[in-house]
VOBA-1610 file (N, C-alpha, C; in pm, whole numbers, padded with zeros to 5 digits, always signed):
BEGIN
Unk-10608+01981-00185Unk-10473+02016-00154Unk-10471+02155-00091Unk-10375+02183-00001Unk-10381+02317+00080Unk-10292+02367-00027Unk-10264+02529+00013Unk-10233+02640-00041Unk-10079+02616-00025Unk-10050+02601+00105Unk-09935+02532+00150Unk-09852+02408+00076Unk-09911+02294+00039Unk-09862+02189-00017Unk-09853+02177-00147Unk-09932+02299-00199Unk-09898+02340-00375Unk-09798+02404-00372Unk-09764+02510-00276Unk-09615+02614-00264Unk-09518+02527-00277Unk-09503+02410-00235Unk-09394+02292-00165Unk-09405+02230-00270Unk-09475+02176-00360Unk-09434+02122-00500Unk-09354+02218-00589Unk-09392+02331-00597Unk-09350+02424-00660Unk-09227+02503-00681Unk-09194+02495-00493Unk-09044+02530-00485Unk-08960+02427-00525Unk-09017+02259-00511Unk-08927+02150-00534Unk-08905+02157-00693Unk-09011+02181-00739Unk-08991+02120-00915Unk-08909+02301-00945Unk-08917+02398-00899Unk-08828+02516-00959Unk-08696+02503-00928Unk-08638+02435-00740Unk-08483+02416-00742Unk-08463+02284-00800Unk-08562+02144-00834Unk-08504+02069-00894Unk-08446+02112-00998Unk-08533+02204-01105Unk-08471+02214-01259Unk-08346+02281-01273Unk-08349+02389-01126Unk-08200+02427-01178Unk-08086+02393-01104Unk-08076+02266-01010Unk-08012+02183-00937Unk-07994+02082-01105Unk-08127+02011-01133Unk-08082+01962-01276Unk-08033+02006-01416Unk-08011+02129-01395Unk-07970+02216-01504Unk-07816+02219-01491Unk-07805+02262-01338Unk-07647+02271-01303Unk-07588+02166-01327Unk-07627+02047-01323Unk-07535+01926-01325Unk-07546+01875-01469Unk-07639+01935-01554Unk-07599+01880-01715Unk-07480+02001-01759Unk-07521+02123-01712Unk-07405+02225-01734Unk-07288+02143-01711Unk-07242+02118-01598Unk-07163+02046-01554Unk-07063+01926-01628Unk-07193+01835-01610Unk-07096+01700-01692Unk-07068+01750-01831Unk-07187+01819-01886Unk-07131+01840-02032Unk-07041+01888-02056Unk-06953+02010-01962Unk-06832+02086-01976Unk-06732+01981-01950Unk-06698+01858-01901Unk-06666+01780-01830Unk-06612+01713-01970Unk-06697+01633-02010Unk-06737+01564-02159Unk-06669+01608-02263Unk-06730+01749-02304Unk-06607+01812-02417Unk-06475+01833-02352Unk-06446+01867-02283Unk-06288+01882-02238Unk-06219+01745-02219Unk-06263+01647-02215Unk-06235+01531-02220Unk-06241+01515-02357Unk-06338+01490-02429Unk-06302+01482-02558Unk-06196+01563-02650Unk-06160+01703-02629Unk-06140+01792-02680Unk-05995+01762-02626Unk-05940+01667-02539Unk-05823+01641-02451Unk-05788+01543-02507Unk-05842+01405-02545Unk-05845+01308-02659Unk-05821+01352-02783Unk-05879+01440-02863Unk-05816+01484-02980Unk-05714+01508-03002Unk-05667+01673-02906Unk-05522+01672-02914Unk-05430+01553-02877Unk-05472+01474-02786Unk-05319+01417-02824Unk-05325+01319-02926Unk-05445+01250-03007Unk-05454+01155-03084Unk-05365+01267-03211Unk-05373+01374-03239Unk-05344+01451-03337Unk-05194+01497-03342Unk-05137+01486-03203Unk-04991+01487-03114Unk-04915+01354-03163Unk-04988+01262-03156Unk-04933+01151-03174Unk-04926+01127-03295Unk-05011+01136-03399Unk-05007+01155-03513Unk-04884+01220-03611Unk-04878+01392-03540Unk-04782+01434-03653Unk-04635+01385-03576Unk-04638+01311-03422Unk-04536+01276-03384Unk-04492+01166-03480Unk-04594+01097-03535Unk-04499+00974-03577Unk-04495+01031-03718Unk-04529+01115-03776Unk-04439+01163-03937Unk-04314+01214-03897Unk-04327+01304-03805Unk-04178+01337-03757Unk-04057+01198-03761Unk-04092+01138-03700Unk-04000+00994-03650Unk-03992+00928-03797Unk-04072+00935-03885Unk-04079+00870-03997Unk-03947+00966-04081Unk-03953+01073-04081Unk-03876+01138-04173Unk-03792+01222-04131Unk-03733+01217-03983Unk-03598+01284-03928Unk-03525+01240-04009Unk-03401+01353-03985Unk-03289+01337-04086Unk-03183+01372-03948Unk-03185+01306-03868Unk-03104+01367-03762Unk-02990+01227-03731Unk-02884+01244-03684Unk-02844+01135-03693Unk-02836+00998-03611Unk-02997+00983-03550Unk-03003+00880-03447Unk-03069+00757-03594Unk-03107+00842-03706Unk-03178+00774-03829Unk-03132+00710-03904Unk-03029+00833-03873Unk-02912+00777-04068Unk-02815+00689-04009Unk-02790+00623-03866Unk-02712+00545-03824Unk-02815+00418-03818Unk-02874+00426-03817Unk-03017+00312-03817Unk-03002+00210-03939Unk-03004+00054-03846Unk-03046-00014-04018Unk-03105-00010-04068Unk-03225+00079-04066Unk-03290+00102-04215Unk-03236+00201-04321Unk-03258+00140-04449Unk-03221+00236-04553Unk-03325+00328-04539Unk-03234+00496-04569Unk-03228+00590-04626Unk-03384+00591-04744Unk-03511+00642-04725Unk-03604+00644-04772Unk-03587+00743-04901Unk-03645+00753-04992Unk-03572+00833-05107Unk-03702+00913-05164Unk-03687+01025-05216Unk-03828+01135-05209Unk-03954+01097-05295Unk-03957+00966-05350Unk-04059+00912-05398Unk-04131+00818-05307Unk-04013+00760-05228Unk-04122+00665-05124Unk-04163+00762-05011Unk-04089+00850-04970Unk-04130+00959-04899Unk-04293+01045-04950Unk-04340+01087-05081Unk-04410+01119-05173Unk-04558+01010-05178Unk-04509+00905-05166Unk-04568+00768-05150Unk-04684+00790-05007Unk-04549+00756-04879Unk-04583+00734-04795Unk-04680+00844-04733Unk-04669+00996-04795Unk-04760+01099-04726Unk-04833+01087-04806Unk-04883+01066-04935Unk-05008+01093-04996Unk-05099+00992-04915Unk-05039+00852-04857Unk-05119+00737-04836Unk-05191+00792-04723Unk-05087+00851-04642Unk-05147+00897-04430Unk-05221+00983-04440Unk-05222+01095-04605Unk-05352+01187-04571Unk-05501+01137-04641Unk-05448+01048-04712Unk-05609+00981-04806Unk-05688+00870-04754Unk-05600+00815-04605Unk-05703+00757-04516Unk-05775+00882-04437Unk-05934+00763-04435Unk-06010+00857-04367Unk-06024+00778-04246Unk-06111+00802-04112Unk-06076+00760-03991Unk-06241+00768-03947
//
């Protein structure tokens, strides 16, 4: 092998790694913010629907459902925090 054609492997495998470095940098920042974008709103949606469960506003109390009373209320949150997921 010439002196020459070892240089030329050398420069390839040093900008491959950090051509391949940049692009795991990359997707991985990509990945958590996506995930980390999924959480919040799974967690949005979540305390959204305790909200909706236990307004006291009057789009509720005109509603045919009865009026929930502070034991089934007591009930219903011990149950939503003692599932696990």
């Amino acid at each position: 092998m010439k002196n020459k054609e070892t240089n030329f492997l050398l420069y390839g495998l040093f900008i491959g790694g950090i051509l391949g470095t940049g692009l795991v940098i990359y997707l991985g920042s990509r990945f958590i913010n996506k995930t980390n974008k999924n959480l919040r709103e799974r967690r949005h949606k979540f305390f959204e629907g305790i909200d909706d469960i236990f307004d006291e506003s009057q789009n509720y109390r005109n509603a045919e459902d009865p009026h929930l009373d502070k034991e089934t209320e007591e009930e219903i949150i011990d149950e939503l925090f003692s599932r696990t997921n």
